[in-house]
C-alpha positions as CSV (number, residue, x, y, z in Angstrom):
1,X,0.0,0.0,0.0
2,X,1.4,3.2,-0.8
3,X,2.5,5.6,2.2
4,X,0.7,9.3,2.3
5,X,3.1,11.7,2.2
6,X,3.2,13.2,6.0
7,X,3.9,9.0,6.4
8,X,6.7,9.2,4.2
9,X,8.5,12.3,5.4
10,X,8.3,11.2,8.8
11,X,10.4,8.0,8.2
12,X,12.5,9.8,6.3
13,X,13.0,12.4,9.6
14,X,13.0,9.4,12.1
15,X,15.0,6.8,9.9
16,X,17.0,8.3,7.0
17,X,20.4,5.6,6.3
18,X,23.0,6.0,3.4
19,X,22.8,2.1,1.7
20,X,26.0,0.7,1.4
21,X,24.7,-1.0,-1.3
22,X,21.5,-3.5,-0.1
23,X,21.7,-3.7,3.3
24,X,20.7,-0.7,5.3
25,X,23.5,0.4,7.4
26,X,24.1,3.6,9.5
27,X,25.9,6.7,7.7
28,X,29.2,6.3,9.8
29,X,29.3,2.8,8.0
30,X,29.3,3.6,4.1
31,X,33.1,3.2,2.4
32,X,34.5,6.3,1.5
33,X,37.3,6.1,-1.2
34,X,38.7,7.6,-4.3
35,X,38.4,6.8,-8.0
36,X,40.4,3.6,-7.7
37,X,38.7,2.4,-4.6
38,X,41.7,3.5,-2.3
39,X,40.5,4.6,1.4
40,X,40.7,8.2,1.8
41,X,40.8,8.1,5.6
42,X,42.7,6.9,8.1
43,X,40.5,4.4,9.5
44,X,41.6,0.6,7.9
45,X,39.7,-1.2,5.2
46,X,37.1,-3.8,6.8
47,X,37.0,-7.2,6.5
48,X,35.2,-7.0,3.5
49,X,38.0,-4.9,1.9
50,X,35.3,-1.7,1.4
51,X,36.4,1.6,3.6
52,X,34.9,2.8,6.4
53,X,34.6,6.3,8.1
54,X,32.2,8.8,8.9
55,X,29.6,9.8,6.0
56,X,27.0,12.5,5.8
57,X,23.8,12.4,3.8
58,X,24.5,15.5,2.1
59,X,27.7,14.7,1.2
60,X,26.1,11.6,-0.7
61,X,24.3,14.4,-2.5
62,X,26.9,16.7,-3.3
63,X,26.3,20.3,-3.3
64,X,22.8,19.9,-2.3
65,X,21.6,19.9,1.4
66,X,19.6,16.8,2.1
67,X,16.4,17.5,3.7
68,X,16.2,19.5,-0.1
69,X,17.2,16.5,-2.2
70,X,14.6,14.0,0.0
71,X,11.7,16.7,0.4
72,X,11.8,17.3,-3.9
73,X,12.3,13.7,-4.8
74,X,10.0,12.3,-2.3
75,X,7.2,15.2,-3.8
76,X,8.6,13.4,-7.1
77,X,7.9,9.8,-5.9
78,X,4.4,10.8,-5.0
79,X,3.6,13.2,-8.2
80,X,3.9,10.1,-10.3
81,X,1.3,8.3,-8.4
82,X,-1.1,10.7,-8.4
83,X,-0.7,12.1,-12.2
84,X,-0.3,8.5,-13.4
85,X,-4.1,8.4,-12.0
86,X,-5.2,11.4,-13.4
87,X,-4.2,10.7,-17.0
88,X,-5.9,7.2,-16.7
89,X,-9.2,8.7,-15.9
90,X,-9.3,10.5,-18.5
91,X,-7.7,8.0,-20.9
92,X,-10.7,6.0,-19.8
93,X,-13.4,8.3,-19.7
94,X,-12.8,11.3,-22.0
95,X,-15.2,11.2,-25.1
96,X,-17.3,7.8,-23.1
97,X,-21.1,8.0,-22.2
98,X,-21.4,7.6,-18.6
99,X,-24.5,7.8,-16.5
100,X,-24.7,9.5,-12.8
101,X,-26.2,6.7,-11.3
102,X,-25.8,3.1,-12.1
103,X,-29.9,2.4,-12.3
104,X,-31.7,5.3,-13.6
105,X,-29.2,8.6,-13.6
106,X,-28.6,10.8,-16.5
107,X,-26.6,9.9,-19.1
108,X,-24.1,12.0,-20.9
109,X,-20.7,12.8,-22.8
110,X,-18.0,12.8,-20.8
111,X,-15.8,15.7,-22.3
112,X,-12.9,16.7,-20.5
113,X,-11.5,20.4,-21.2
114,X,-7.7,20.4,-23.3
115,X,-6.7,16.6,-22.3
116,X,-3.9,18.0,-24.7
117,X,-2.6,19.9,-21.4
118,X,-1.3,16.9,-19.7
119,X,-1.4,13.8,-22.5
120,X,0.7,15.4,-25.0
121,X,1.5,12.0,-26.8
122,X,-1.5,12.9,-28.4
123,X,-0.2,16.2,-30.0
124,X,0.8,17.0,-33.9
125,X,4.5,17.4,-33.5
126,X,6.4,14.1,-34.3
127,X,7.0,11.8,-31.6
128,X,11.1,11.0,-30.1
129,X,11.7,7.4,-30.3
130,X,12.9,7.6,-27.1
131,X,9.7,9.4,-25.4
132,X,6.0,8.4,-25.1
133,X,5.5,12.5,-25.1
134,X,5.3,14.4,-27.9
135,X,6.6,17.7,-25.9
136,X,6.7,18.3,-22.2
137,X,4.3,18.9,-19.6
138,X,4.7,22.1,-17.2
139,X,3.6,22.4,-14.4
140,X,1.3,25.4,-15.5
141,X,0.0,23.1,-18.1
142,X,-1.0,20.2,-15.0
143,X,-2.5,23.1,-12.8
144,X,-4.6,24.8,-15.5
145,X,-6.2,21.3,-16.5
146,X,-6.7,20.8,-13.1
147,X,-8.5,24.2,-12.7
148,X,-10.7,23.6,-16.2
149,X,-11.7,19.9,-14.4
150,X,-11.8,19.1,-11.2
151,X,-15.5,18.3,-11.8
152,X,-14.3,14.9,-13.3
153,X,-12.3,14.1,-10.6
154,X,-13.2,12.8,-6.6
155,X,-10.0,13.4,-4.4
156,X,-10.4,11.4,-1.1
157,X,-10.1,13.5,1.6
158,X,-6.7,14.0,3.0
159,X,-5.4,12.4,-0.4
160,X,-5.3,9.0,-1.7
161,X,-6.5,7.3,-4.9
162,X,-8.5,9.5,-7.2
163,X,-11.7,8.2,-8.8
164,X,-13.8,9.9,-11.7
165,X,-16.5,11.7,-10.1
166,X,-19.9,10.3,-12.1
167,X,-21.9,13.3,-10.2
168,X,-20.1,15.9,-12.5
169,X,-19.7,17.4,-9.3
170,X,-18.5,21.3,-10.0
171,X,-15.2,21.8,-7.3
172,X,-14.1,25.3,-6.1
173,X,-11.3,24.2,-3.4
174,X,-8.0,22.8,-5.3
175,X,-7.4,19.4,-4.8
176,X,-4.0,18.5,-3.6
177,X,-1.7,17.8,-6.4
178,X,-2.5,21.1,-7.4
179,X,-0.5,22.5,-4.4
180,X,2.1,19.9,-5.7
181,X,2.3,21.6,-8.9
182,X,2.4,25.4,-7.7
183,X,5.3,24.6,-5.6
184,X,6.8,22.7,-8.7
185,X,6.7,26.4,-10.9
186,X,9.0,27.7,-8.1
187,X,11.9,25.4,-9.1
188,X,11.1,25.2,-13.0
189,X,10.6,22.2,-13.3
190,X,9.6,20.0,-16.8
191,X,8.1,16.9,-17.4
192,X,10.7,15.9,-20.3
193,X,8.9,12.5,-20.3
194,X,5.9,10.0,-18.3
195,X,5.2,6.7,-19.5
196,X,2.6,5.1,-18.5
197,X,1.1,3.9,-21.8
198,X,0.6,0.3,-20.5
199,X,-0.6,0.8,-17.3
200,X,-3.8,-0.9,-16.1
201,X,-5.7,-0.5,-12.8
202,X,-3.3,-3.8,-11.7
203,X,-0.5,-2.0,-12.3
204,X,2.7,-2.0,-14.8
205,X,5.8,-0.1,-15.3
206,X,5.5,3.5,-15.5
207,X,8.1,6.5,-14.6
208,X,8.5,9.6,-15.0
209,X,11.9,12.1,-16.6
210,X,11.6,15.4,-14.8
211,X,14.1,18.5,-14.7
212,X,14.8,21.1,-12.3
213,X,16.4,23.8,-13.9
214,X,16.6,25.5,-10.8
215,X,18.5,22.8,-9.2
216,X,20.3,21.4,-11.7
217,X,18.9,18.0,-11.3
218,X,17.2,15.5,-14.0
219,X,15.3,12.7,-12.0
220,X,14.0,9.8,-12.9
221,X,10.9,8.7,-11.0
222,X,9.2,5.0,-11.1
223,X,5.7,4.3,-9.4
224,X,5.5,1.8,-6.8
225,X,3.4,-1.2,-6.3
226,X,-0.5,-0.2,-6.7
227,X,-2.4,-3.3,-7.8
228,X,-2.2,-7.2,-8.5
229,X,-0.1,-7.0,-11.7
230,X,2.5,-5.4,-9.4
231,X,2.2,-7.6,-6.2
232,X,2.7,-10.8,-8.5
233,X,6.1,-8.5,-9.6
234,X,6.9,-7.9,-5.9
235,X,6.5,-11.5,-5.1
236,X,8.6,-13.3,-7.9
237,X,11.9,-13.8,-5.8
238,X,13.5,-15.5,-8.1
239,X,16.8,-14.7,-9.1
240,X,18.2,-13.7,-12.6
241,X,21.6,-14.1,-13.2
242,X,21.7,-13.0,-16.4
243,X,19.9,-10.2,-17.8
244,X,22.6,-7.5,-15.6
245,X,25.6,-10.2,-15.8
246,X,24.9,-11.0,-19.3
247,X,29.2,-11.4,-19.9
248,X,32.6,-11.8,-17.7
249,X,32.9,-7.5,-18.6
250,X,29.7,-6.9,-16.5
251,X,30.9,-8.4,-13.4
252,X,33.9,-6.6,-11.4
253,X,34.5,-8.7,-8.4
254,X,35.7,-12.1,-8.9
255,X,34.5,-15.6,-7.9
256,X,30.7,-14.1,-7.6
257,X,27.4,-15.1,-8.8
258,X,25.6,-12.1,-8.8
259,X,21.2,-12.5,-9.3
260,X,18.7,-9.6,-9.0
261,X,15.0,-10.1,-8.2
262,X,13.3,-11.4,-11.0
263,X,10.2,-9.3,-10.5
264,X,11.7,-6.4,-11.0
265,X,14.4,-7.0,-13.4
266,X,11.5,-8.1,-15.5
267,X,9.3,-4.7,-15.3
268,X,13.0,-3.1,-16.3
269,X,14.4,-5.9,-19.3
270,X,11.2,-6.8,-20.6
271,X,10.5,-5.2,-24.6
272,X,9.0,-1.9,-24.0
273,X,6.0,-2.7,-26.4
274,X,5.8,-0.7,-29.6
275,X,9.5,0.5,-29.4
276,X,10.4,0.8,-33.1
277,X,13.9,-0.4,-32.3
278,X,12.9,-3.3,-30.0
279,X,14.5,-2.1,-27.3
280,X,14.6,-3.1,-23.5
281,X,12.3,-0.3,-21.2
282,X,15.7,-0.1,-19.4
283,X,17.5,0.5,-22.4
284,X,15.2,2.9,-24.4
285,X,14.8,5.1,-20.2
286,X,18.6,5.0,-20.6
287,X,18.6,6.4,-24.2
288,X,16.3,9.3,-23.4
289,X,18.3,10.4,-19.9
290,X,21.4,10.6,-22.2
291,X,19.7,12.1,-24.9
292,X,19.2,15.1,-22.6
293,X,22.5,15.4,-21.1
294,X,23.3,15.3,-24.9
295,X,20.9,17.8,-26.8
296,X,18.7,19.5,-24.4
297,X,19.8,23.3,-24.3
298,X,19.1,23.7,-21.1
299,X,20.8,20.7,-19.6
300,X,23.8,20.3,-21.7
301,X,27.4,20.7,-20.7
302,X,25.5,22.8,-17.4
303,X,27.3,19.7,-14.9
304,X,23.4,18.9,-14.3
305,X,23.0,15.7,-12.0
306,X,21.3,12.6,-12.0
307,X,18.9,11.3,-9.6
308,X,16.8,7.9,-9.8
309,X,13.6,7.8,-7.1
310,X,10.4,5.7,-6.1
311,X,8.4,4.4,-3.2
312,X,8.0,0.7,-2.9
313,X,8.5,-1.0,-6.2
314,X,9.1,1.7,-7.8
315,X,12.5,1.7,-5.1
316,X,13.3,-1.6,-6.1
317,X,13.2,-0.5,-9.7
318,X,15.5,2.8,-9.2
319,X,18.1,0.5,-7.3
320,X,18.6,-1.2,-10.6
321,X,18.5,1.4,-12.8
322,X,21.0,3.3,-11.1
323,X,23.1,0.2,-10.7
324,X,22.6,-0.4,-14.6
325,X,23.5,3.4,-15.6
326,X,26.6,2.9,-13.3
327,X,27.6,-0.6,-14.4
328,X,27.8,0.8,-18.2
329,X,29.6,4.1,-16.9
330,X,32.0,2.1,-15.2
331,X,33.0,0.5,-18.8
332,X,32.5,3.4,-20.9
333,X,29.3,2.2,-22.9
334,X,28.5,5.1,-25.4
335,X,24.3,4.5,-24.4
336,X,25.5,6.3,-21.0
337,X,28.1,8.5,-22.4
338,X,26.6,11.8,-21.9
339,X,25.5,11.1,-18.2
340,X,27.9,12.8,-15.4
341,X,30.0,10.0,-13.9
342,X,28.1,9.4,-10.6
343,X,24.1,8.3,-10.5
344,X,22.4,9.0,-7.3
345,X,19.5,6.8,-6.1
346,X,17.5,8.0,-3.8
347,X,14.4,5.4,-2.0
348,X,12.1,4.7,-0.1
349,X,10.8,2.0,1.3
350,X,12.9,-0.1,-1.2
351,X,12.4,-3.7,-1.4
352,X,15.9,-5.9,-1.4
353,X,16.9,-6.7,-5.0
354,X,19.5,-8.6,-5.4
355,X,21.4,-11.4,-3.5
356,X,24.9,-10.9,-1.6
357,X,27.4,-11.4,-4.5
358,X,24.8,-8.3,-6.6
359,X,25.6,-6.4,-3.3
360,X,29.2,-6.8,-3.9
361,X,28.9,-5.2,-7.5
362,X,27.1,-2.3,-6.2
363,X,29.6,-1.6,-3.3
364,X,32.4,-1.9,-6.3
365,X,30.9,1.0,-7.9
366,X,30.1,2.9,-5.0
367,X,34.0,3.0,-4.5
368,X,35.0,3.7,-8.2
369,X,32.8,7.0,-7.9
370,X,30.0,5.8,-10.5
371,X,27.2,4.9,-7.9
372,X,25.7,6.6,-4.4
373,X,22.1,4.7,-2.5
374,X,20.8,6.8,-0.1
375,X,18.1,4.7,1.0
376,X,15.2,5.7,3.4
377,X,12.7,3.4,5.8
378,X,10.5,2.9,8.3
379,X,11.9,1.3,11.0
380,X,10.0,-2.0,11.3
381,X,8.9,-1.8,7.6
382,X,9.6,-5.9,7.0
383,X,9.8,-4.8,3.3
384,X,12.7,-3.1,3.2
385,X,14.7,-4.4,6.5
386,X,14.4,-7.9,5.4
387,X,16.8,-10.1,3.3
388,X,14.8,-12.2,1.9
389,X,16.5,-13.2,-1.2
């Protein structure tokens, strides 16, 4: 079940842990060395040949201070939630005669005002490869649909899953994510891309590309679990040793055998249906992220950042990618060659996704320079305190 947000920033207030790679250690116990892995302290290595010293949050996130980089990605995390919601009402309803009760209610043409605002797929300008958008999504453009419609839409109170409102219900008070979005215009902030073309009430991958201009930032946001298709994902604890470790070049520490969660790797290697290339969802995410670093005007050569977020699944889903972006960076793979050298993941509530020896790989590149977890959760939470792989 997916956390409110008061829910969520309080963990993160009462509970917030750099990972050192999947297990969930305090900050004085993440390794700290240079390029080459050398210990840049004068504490000695451990036993398990990683450093050891004292660690701060925000210096996991460079410049930035953390209760910044957790309060904006954790608004993030829970944007893509709610607007995943939104546009599936009205990819469900818009133009659909609906009735405003089940028995003997009106019946009438469900029109919503300029879906255009915040479902640009649908738009004339040709469509990127790379993107299910056609051109991005401001937040202006979220929080004047919101404005024209909010009597197609029934926000539980104090938040939670929206539902179309059959009543036609005319609304004066905003809802919510419209206070989302206003404070989203303060740090000029663009949806580059959202996906969530496959998405059914059960569930499926979606995510988001968003970036802050303000704060130099491009983050990429996955939803977390919401319905059956996704607990059947969360529950697959099988392990895959191939699709990460497909060759001897994608493992760094000897004698391993590392496996990720076969849920999840799944939602990430699977086709990404109607790709004209073919492509893996991992692989056609990675060539759009690069693409900006690359050719967006307002992002390239700027040293803008790279963050990877979610909730739930969608943490278990950003541990990989960020792994995945950092495993290629490591070797020099031209798909990643416009991203800056270090990937930040920041979660929540993050599932385990991998076994020991993939915990190994991701405290390799942690050390190299190319990878940084910060990972955040409830203590208790037996979702992501528990091994279980």
């Amino acid at each position: 079940m997916r956390y409110t947000f008061i829910s969520i920033l309080l963990c993160a207030v009462l509970a917030a842990s750099v990972s050192h790679g999947q297990e969930v250690v305090s900050a004085s116990d993440v390794p700290v060395a240079d390029e080459n892995g050398v210990c840049q302290n004068d504490n000695t290595a451990a036993a398990d040949g990683s450093c050891r010293s004292n660690y701060s949050l925000s210096e996991a996130v460079q410049e930035d201070t953390v209760d910044v980089v957790i309060h904006a990605l954790l608004k993030i995390s829970d944007f893509v939630y709610q607007f995943a919601n939104v546009r599936r009402i009205v990819k469900e309803n818009d133009g659909k005669q609906r009735s405003t009760s089940r028995w003997f209610g009106k019946k009438y043409t469900v029109a919503f005002d300029t879906p255009a605002l915040i479902r640009t797929q649908d738009g004339a300008q040709e469509q990127s490869k790379d993107k299910l958008l056609k051109y991005v999504i401001t937040p202006d453009a979220i929080k004047e649909f919101m404005e024209l419609n909010r009597k197609w839409f029934d926000e539980p109170e104090g938040g939670g899953e929206w539902k179309f409102d059959k009543t036609v219900t005319e609304k004066t008070k905003p809802f919510l994510l419209e206070a989302s979005v206003v404070e989203a215009t303060q740090v000029n902030m663009k949806i580059v891309d959202y996906d969530d073309e496959f998405s059914t009430k059960g569930g499926g991958l979606v995510y988001g590309v968003v970036v802050n201009l303000t704060r130099k930032w491009i983050t990429i946001a996955f939803r977390g679990t919401i319905g059956s298709t996704d607990r059947m994902a969360d529950r697959d604890f099988r392990l895959d040793h191939e699709s990460f470790f497909e060759s001897e070049d994608d493992i760094f520490v000897s004698g391993g055998k590392p496996g990720t969660h076969m849920g999840f790797t799944t939602y990430l290697m699977d086709e990404k249906k109607g790709d004209q290339d073919g492509r893996k969802c991992l692989d056609r995410i990675l060539s759009c992220v690069n693409e900006e670093f690359k050719s967006n005007p307002d992002v390239a050569g700027k040293d803008f950042d790279l963050y990877v977020t979610g909730h739930s699944l969608g943490g278990g889903l950003a541990n990989l990618f960020a792994f995945k972006a950092a495993q290629l960076k490591a070797k020099d793979d031209e798909s990643v060659k416009y991203l800056p050298k270090k990937i930040t993941a920041l979660t929540f509530a993050s599932p385990t996704v991998g076994n020991d020896d993939y915990n190994k790989e991701f405290q390799y590149l942690e050390k190299k320079g190319n990878l940084r977890h910060i990972r955040i959760a409830n203590e208790g939470d037996v979702v992501p305190t528990n091994n279980i792989i």
